[in-house]
C-alpha positions in Angstrom: -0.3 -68.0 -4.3 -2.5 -65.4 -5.1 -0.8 -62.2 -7.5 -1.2 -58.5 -5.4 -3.8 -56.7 -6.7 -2.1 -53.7 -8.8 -3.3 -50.6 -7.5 -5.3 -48.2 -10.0 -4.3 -44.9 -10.4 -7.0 -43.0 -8.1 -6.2 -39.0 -8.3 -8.7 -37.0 -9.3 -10.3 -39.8 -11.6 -12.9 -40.6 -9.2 -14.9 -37.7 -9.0 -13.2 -35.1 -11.4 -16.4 -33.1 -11.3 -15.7 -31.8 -7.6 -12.8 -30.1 -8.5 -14.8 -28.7 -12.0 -17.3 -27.3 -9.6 -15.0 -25.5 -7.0 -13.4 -23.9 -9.5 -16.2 -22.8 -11.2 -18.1 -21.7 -7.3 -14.6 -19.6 -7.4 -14.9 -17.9 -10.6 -18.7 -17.4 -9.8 -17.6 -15.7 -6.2 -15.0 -13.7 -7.5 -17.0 -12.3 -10.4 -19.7 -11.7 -7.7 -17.5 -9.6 -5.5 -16.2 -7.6 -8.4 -19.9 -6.6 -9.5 -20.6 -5.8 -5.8 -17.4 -3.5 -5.4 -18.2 -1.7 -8.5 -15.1 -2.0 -10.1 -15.6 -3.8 -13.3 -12.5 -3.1 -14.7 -8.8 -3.0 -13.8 -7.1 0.1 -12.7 -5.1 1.8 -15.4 -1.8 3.4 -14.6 -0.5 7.2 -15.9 0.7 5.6 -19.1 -2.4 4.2 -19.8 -4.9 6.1 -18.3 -3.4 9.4 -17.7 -2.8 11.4 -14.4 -0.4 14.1 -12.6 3.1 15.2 -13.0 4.6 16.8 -10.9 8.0 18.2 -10.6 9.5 19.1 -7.5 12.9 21.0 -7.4 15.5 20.8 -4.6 16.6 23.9 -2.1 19.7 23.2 0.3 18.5 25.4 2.8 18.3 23.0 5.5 21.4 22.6 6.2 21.9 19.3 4.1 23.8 19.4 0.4 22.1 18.7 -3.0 24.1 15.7 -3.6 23.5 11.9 -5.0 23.0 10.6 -1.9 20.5 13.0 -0.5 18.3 12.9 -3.8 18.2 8.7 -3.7 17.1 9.1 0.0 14.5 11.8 -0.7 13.4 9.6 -3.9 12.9 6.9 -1.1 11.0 8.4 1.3 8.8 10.5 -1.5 7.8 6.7 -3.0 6.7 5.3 0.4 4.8 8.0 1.1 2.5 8.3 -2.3 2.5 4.2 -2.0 1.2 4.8 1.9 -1.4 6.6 0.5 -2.4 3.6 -1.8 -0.8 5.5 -4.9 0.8 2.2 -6.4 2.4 2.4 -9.9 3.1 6.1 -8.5 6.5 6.6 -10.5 9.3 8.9 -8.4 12.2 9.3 -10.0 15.2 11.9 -10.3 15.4 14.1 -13.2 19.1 16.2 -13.4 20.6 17.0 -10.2 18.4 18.8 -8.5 15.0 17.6 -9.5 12.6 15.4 -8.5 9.5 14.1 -11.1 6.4 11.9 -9.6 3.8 10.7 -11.9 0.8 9.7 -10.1 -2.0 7.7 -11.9 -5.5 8.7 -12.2 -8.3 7.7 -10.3 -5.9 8.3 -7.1 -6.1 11.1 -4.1 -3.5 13.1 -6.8 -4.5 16.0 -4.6 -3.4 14.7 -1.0 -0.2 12.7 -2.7 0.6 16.1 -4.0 0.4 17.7 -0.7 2.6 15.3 1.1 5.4 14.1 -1.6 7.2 17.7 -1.1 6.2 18.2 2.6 9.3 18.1 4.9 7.1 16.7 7.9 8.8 18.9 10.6 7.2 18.0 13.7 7.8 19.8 16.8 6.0 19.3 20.6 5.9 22.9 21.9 4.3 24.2 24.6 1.6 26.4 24.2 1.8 30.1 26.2 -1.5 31.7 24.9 -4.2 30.8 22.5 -7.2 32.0 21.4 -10.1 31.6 18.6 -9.2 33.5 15.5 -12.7 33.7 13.3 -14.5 31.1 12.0 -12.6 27.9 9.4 -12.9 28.6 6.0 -14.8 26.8 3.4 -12.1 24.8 2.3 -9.2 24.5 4.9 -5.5 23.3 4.4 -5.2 19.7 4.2 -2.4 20.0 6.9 -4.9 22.1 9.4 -7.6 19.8 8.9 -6.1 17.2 10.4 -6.5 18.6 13.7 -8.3 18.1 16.1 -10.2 18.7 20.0 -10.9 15.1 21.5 -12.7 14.2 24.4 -10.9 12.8 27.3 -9.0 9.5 26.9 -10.3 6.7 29.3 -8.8 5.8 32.0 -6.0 3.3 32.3 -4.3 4.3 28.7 -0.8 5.3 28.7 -1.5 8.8 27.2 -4.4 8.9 29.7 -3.1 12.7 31.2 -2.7 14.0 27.6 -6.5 15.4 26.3 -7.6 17.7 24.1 -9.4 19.7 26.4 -11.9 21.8 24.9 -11.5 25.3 24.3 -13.4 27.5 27.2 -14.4 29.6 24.2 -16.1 29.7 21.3 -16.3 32.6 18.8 -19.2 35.0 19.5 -17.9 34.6 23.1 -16.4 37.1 25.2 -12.8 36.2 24.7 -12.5 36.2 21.0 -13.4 40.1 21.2 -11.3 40.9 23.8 -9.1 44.6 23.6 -5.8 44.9 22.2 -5.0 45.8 25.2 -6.1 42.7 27.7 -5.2 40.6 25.0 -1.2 42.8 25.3 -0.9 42.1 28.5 -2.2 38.2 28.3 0.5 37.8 25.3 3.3 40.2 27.4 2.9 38.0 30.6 3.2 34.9 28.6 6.3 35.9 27.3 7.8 36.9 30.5 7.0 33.7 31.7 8.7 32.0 28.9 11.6 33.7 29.3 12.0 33.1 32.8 14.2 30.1 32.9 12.5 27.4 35.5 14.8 26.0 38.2 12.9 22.6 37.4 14.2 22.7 33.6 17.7 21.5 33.9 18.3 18.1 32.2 14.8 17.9 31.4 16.0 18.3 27.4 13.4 21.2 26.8 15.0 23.9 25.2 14.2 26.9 27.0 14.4 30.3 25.9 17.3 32.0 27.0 17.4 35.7 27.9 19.0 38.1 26.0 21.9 40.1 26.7 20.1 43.3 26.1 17.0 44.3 27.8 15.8 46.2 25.2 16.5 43.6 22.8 14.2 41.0 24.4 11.7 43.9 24.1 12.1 44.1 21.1 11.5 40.6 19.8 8.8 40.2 22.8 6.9 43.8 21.4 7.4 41.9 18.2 5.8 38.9 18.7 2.9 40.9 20.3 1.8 42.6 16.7 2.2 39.6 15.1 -0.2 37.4 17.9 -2.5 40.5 17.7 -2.3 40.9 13.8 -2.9 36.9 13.4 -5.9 36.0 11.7 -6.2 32.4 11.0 -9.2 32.2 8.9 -7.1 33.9 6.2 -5.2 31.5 4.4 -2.6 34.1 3.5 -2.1 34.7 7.5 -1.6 31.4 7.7 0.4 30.7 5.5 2.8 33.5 6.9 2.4 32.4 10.6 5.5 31.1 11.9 7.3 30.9 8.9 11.3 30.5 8.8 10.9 29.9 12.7 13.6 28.1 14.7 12.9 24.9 16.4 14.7 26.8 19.8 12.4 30.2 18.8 9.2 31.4 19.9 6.8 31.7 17.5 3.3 32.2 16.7 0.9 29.3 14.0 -2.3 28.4 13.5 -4.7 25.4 13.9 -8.5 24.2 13.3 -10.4 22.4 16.5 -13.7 21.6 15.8 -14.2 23.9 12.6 -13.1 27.1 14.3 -9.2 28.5 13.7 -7.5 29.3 16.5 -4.3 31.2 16.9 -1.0 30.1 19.0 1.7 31.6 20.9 4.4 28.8 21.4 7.4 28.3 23.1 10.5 26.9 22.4 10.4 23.3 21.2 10.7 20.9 23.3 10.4 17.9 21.8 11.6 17.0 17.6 9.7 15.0 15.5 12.5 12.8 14.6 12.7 11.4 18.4 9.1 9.6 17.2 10.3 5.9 16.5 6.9 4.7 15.3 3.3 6.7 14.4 0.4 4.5 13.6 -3.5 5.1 12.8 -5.9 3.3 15.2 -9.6 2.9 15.5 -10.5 3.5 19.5 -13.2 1.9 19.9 -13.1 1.7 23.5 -14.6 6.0 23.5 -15.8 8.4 21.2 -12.4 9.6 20.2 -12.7 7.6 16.6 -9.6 7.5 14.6 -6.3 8.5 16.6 -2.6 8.4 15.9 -0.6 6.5 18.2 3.0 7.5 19.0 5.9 5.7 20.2 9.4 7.7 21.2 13.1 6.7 21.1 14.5 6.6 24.4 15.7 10.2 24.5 12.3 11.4 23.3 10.8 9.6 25.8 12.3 11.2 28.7 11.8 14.5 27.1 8.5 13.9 26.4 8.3 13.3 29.8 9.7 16.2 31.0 7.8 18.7 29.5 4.5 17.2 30.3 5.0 17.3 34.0 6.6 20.9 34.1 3.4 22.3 32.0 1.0 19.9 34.5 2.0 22.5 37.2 1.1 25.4 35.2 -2.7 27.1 34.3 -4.6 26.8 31.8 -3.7 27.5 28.4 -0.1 27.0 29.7 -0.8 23.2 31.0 -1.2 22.9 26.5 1.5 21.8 24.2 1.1 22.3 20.4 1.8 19.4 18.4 3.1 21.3 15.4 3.7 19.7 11.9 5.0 21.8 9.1 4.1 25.1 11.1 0.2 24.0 11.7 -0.9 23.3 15.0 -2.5 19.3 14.9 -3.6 19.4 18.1 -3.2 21.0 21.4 -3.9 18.5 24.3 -4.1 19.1 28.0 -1.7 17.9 30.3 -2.8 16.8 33.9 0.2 14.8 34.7 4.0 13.7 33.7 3.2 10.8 30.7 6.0 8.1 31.2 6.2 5.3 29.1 7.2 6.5 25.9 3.7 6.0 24.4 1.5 9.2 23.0 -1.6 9.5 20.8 -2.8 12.4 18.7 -6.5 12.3 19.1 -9.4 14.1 17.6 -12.0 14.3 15.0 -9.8 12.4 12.6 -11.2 10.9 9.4 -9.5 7.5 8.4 -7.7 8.9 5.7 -6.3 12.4 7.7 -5.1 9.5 10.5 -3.8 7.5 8.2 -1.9 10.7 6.4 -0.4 11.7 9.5 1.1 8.5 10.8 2.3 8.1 7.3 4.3 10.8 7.1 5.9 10.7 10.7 6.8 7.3 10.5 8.6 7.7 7.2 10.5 10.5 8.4 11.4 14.1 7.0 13.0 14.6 3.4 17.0 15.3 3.8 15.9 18.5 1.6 13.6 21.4 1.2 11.8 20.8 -2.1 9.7 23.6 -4.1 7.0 22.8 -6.9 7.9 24.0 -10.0 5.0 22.8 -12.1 1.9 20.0 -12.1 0.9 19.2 -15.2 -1.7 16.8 -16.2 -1.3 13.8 -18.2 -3.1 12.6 -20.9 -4.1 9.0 -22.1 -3.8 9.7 -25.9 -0.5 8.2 -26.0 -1.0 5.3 -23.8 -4.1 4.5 -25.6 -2.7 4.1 -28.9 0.3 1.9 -27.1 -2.5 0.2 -25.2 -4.7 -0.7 -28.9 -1.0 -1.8 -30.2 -0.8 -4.2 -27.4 -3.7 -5.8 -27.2 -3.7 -6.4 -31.1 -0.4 -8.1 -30.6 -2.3 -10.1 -27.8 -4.6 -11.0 -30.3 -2.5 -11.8 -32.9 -0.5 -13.9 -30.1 -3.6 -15.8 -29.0 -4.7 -16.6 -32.3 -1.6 -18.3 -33.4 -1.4 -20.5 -30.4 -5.0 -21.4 -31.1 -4.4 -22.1 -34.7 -1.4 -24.0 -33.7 -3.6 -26.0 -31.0 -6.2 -26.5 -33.5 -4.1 -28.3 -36.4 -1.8 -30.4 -34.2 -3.9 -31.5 -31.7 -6.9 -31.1 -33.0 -10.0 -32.4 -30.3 -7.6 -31.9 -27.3 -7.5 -28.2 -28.2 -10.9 -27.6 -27.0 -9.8 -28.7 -23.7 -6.4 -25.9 -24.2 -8.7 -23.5 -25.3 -11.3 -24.1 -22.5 -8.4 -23.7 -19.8 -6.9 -20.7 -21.7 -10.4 -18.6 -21.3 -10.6 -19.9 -17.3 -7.1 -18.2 -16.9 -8.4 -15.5 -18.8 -11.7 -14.8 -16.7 -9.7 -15.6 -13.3 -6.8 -13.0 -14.4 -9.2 -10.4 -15.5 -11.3 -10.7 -12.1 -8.7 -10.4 -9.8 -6.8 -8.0 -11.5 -10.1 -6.0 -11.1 -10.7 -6.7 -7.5 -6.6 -6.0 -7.0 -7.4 -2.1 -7.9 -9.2 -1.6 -4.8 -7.7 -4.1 -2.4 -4.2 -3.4 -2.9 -4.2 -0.3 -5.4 -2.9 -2.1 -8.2 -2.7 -0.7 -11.5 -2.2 -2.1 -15.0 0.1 -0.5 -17.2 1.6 -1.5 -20.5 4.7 -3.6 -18.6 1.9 -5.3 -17.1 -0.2 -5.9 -20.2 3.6 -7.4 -21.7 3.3 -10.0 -18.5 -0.3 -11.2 -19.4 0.5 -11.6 -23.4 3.9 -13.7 -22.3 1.6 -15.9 -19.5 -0.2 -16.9 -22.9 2.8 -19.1 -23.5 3.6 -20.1 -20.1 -0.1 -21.0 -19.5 -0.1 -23.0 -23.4 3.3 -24.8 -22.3 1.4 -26.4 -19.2 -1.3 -28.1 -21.4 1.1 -29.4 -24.1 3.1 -30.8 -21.5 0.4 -32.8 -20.2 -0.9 -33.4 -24.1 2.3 -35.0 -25.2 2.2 -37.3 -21.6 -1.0 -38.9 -22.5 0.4 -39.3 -26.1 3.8 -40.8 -24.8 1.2 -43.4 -22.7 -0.8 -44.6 -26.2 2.3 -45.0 -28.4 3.0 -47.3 -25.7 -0.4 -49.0 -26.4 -2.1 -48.2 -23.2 -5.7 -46.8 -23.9 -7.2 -44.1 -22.6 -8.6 -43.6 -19.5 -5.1 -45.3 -18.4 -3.1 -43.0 -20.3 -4.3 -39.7 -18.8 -3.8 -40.9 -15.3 -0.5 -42.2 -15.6 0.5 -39.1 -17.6 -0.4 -36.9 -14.9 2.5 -37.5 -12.1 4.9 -37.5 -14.7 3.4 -34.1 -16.2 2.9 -32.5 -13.0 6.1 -32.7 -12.1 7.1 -31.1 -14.9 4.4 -28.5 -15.0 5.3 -27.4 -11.2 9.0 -27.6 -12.1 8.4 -24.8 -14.3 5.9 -22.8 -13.3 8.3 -22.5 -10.3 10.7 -21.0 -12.4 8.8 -18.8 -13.8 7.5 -17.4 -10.8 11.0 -17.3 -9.0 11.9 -15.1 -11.9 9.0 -12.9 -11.9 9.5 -12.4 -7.8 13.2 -11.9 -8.0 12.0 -9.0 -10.8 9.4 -7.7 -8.5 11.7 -7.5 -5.6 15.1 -5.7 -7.7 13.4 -3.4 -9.8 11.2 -0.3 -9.4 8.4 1.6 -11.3 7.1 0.0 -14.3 9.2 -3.0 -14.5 7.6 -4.2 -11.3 4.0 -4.2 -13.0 5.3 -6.8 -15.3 6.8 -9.2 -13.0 3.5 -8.9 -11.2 1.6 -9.8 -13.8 3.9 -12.7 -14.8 3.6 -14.2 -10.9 0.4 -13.4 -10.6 -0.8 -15.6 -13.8 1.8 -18.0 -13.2 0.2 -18.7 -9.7 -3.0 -19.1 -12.1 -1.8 -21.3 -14.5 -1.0 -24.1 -11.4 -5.1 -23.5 -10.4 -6.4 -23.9 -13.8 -4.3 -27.3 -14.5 -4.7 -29.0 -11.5 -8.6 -27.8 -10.8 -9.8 -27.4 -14.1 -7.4 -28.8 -17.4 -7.2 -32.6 -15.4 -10.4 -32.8 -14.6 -11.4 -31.9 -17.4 -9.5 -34.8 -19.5 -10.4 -37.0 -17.3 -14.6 -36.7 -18.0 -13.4 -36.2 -21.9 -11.8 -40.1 -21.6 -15.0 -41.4 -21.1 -16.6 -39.7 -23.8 -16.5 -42.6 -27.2 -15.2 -39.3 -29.6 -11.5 -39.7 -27.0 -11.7 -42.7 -26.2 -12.4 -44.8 -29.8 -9.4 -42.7 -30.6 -10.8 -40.7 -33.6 -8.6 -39.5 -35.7 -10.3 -36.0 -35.2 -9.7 -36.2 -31.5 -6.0 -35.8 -31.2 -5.3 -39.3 -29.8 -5.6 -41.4 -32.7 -3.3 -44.3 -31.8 -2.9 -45.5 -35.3 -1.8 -42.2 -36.6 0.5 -41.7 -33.4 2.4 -44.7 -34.0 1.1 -47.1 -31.0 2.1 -50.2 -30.6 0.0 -53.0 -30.2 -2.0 -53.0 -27.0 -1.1 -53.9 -23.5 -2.6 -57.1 -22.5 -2.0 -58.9 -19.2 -0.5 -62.8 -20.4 -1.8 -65.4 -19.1 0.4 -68.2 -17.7 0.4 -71.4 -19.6 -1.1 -74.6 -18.3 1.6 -75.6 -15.5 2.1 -80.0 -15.5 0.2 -82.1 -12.8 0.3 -81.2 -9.3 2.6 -83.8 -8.6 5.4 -83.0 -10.7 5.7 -79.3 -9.7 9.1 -77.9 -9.2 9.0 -77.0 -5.4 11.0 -74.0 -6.7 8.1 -72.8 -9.2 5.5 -73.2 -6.5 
């Protein structure tokens, strides 16, 4: 009876060279798309690289106390909304009781982050009882009013279809903007009157509508009031700006400002209808389906719907600029779209001649909410690299010192085989450095000196792989196997192991990632990220490589330079197959034995 054949160990012995060369197309693309992105070097963090400081102290004029609770939650929200902006490694963190410190890195939009991290993000829908142009924009606008916006009609068939930004009737050098104090008294008076006259179709609607007041002349007052401040307004003027509206009450009427098309117009608005914090979700969206570009799409709670609701069919009855409501963040008007109809649904979008990044801004900060408190900025100082540097030079030295030890150590005890460790060591090296490259861009990541700590301890991780495998394919020729045997039998057992651990590690690193924040977070990073490595460059590049090196007559022969000497590793004599000995004559086989 014939013996079963006994299976050779296939794997990767074969053809080792595919996997060589798909890791080596890898490295190759990667290094290609690095050189085409024009970032050929990692992204430094603030400790490393430098950047802003800023501190931000706390007011409690919002109703809300300066307490533990209120600082964690405004910590929070600050951090999402510097990491929204792609500011990662951004550091926010509290400082006393009532202060607030956020370190943003260089070679970030410092300038927009700084803008936003304070911002309270009050957004209010109010309706809009007279408006008019107000000179020409300025050179360099507020961030906030540049984010406004006149859009063309939506199409058809949308949910916020009814909602446009109509375009202004005028423009300046038009007859309107030059109008009299005294048309434009009247225009502003009648408004006011309007406002103030409670509509019978308001109840339950949820718009607060202004209330008369118990004395005549009071309301004339406050109305005459208004009037010089409408008349005085002058957007253009960043100090008129900046006072317009200020300290006003959601349930007030006030006057603001806002930029449409690069012209500043000014804003007579009502009573707030509907708060920003009835928005349950703000997004940035490309339209492509009109020339709208990049809008802000808008999704209310329950309650905000039917408000919403409310006050956009009450001002669809009404003429024009009344059929307007201001969408007003942080006392800037965003945008003031028509209304032609009641929008049901729940659904909204802010539309106009967004950028990406203004978009973007906007849904940031309304879908991470408004801070619990008022914060003002008490100073912005810039950060220098000098320090980091010399902690930076410290750390790579010790890299260096690191590397060469292990190299040494590779060198005299396993001699030949180290080129193979040292081979897979610069692989890991060239992947990590790529990536981390190509990660500044993509996903904002920056390298600071926790993460440089990850990438000198992934040394040893990365080293522990190849011994593991080293001392397999030893184990396999003290047993007397030769070569080409030995490294393919070595490599279940050593995988095993090598996945086994690497699994740890990277448990570990995630589990660090996940519970910590700031810096600490670069270094478990780091450690996953070349921990995820060090499982691609064993299995695509360290066993394949091992496996063409066992046909080579230096490995094989077992020099004794070569590491795998089996005379000085102790092997026993080699594996042979026995062969059976001549059985007796057919006849007097044991039926048994046959």
């Amino acid at each position: 009876m014939a013996a079963p054949k006994r299976g050779r160990t296939a794997s990767a012995q074969s053809k080792p060279g595919r996997s060589l060369a798909l890791i080596l197309i890898a490295i190759v693309a990667l290094t290609g798309g690095m050189f085409l992105s024009g970032h050929t070097t990692p992204r430094l963090g603030i400790d490393l690289a430098g950047g802003t400081s800023i501190t931000l102290k706390a007011k409690a004029d919002q109703g809300s106390a300066i307490n533990k609770a209120n600082m964690d939650t405004a910590v929070d929200i600050m951090n999402r909304r510097v990491n929204g902006l792609g500011v990662s490694e951004a550091e926010v963190q509290t400082q006393g009781n009532d202060n607030i410190i956020v370190n943003i890195p260089k070679g970030t939009n410092s300038k927009e982050a700084q803008q936003q991290v304070g911002t309270t993000a009050k957004l209010y829908f109010r309706p809009v009882l007279a408006t008019e142009p107000s000179g020409t924009a300025a050179q360099s606008p507020s961030p906030s009013a540049s984010s406004s916006g006149s859009s063309s009609p939506k199409p058809s068939g949308s949910p916020s279809s009814t909602a446009s930004s109509g375009q202004k009737a005028t423009s300046p050098g038009s007859a309107s903007p030059t109008a009299t104090a005294t048309s434009q008294g009247r225009a502003v008076s009648d408004a006011l009157k309007a406002d103030s006259t409670p509509s019978p179709s308001a109840s339950g609607s949820g718009k607060p509508s202004a209330t008369p007041s118990a004395s005549p002349s009071g309301g004339s007052a406050a109305n005459s009031e208004l009037q010089a401040q409408y008349a005085a307004l002058n957007c253009a003027k960043a100090t008129d700006r900046a006072k317009a509206g200020k300290n006003a009450k959601p349930g007030d009427t006030t006057v603001a400002c806002g930029e449409i098309d690069g012209n500043w117009y000014k804003y007579l608005l009502g009573p707030a209808a509907v708060d920003g914090t009835e928005v349950k979700k703000a997004q940035a969206v490309f339209n492509t389906q009109s020339a709208a570009g990049w809008q802000v799409q808008m999704t209310f709670t329950g309650s905000g719907a039917k408000k919403f609701a409310d006050i956009t069919g009450q001002l669809a009855q009404k003429p024009d600029p009344q059929n307007e409501f201001g969408i007003v963040l942080d006392g800037d008007v965003v945008s003031s779209p028509v209304v032609h109809e009641a929008i049901t649904g729940g659904q909204a979008e802010i539309s106009g001649s967004f950028k990406q990044e203004e978009a973007q801004s906007l849904a940031n900060m309304l879908s991470y909410g408004a801070l619990p408190l008022s914060f003002q900025e008490q100073s912005v100082t810039t950060v220098t690299a000098a320090l980091g540097g010399e902690q930076l030079h410290a750390g790579l030295l010790a890299g260096a010192i690191g590397l060469a030890l292990v190299v040494i150590y590779l060198v005299v005890y396993y001699r030949g085989l180290s080129i193979v460790a040292m081979a897979s060591l610069l692989v890991s090296a060239i992947l990590t450095y790529v990536i981390m490259s190509l990660l500044g861009p993509a996903i904002h990541f920056a390298l600071n000196l926790p993460a440089v700590c990850g990438a000198i301890v992934a040394i040893g991780i990365t080293a522990d792989s190849f011994i593991v495998y080293f001392e397999r394919i030893r184990d396999e020729i003290r047993e007397g196997r030769s070569l080409r045997p030995a490294v393919e039998r070595a490599w279940p057992r050593a995988r095993r192991t090598i996945l086994v651990s690497d699994f740890v590690s990277f448990l570990a690193a995630a589990v660090l990632f996940i519970v910590t924040v700031g810096k600490v977070q670069g270094f478990a990073f780091t450690l996953g990220l070349t921990t995820l490595l060090d499982v691609v460059v064993v299995f695509f590049f360290t066993k394949p490589l091992m496996t063409l090196l066992a046909r080579r007559k230096f490995f094989a022969n077992g020099h004794k330079w070569s590491g795998l000497d089996p005379k000085s590793l102790g092997a026993k004599p080699p594996l042979r197959r026995t062969r059976r000995p001549a059985g007796p004559a057919a006849g007097s086989v044991d039926p048994k034995e046959a």
